[in-house]
N, C-alpha and C positions, 0 to 999 in steps of 0.2 A: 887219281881219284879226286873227282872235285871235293871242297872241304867248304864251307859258308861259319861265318860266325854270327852267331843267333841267340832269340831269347826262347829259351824254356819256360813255360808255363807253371808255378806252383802257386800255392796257397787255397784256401777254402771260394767256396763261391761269394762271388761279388767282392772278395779281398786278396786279388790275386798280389804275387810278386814273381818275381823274375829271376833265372838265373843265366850266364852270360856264359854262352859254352860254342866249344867247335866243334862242329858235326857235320856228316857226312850229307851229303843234299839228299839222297835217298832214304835215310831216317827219316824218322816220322816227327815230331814239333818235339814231343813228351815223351821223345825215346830214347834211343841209346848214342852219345855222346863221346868225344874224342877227348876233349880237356875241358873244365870248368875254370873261365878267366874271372869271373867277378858274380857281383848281383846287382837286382836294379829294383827296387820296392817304390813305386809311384803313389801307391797308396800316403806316404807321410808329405806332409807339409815344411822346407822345401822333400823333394822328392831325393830317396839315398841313393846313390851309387858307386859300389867298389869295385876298382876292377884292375889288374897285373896288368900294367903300361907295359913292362918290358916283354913279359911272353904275350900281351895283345900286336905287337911293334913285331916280335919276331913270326907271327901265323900271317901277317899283312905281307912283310917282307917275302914270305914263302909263300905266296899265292893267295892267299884265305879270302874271301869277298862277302865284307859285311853286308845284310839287309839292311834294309834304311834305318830303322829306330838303331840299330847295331851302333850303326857307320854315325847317328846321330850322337848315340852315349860315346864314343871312339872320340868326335872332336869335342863335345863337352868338356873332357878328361883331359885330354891334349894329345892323344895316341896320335890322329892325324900332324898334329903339328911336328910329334917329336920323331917322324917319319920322314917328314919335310927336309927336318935338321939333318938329320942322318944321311938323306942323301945330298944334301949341299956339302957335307963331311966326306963323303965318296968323292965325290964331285971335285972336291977339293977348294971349292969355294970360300970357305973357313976352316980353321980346326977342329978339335973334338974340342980342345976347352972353350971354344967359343960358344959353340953350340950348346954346351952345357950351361952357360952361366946365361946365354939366353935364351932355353927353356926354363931356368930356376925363375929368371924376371918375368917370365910369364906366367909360372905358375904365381908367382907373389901378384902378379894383376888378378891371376883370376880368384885367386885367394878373395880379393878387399873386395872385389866387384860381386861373388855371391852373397861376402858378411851382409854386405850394403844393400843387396837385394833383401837377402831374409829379413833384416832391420826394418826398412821399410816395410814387406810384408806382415812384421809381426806388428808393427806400430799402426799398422792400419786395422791390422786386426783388433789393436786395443783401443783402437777409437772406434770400430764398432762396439765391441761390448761396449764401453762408458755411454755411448749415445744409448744404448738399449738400457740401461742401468739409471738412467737420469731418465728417458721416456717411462720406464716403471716404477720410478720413485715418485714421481707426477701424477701417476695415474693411480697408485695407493691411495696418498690419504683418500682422493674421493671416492672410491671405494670404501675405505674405512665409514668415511662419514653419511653414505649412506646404507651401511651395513647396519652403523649403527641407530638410523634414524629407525630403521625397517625393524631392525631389534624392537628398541624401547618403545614403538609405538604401538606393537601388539598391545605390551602390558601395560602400561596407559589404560587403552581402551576395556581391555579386562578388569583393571582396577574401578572404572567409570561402570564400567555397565552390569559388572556383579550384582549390585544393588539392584537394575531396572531387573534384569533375568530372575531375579530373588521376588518381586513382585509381581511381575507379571508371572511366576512359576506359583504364587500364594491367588493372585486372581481369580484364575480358572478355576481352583477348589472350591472360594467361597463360594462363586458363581454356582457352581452345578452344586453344593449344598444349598444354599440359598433355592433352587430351582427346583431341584428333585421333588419336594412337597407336592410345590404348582403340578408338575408333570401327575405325581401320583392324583392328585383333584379332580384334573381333566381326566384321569384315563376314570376315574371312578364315578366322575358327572355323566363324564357321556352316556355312558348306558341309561342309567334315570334319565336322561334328556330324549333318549331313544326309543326307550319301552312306553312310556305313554304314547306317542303315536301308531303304532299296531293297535292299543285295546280304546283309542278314541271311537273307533268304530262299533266295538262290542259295548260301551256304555251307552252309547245310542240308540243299538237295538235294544237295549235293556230297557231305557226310558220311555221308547217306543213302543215296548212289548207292555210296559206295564200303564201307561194311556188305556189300552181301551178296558183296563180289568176296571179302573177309576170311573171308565163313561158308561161302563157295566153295570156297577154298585150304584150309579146315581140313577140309573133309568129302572133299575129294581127298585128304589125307591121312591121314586115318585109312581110307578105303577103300586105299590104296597100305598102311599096314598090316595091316589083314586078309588084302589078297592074300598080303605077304610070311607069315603066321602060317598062312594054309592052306599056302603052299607048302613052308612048312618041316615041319610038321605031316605033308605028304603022305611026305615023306622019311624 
């Protein structure tokens, strides 16, 4: 039965992690499993990974064919290396205490070589923040200072211009008291300024109508003289 050693898929979406298991190649990624050798959580900063060197060492020796990231986490760890050792120990090449004492030396390299990674990774990461911490500290006060400008210069201007608003709000009143009169004047002239033209015409006929009662009365009288001048004359 072929066997692979592989990563299982868990965790929530977009936060996955990883568990390090031997399975059967005809299983499915998230399914059923032989043995669980470790886990591997990419999500932290550095990244974790545990995993059984010895039973990962003994599935190698017995055929097992890591996938790539596997076979990656496998020499991270040292699995590859202390396979190497092991068979130089067959081999006869060295001892087993040799072997042992130099995989211990290498796990103590790789010991000081990840502290000194993560160190430097975390020191870089504290000079980011400081750098963003001193860029924000910079860009406050001015902010403050014209937070505050914008503040107090409303009330300023409110304390300044209460008094204009106060008068020009007193203006307008006296104005249209003041005015209202006039307006009632005109609205009351106009008519008398109006009605005399319609009856200019009826005082005319009037004056005209009464002309000839006048040229009437004088020609009655001077005819009422002549009678009197014949009839004295006849005498």
């Amino acid at each position: 039965m072929p066997v692979k050693i592989r990563l299982q898929r868990r965790g929530r979406k977009k936060k996955p992690f990883y568990h390090i298991v031997v399975a059967d190649v005809r299983a499915p990624r998230d399914g059923k499993f032989i043995e669980k050798l470790g886990i591997y959580n990419p999500m932290t900063s550095p990244a974790t990974i545990e995993i059984d060197r010895e039973r990962a060492y003994e599935w190698l020796k017995n055929g097992a064919q890591p996938t790539d990231t596997a076979r990656a986490i496998l020499r991270f760890k040292g699995v590859l290396y202390l396979k190497h050792l092991k068979r130089g120990v067959a081999k006869g090449a060295f001892s087993e205490e040799e072997a042992d004492k130099l995989f211990a030396e290498w796990l103590a390299d790789k010991e000081t070589r990840v502290k000194a990674r993560i160190e430097e990774s975390t020191k870089k990461e504290q000079d980011k923040k400081r750098a963003i911490a001193t860029e924000k500290s910079k860009q406050i006060p001015i902010e403050d200072t014209v937070e505050e400008a914008s503040t107090e210069a409303p009330v300023e201007k409110a304390s300044t211009e209460t008094p204009a608003e106060e008068t020009t709000s007193k203006a307008p009143a006296e104005e249209v008291t003041s005015e209202a009169p006039v307006s009632e004047k005109a609205t009351s002239e106009t008519p008398a300024v109006e009605e005399p033209s319609p009856e200019a015409p009826e005082a005319k006929a009037t004056e005209t109508s009464e002309e000839p009662t006048v040229a009437e009365e004088s020609t009655e009288a001077n005819a009422e003289e002549k009678v009197e001048e014949s009839t004295s004359e006849e005498e």
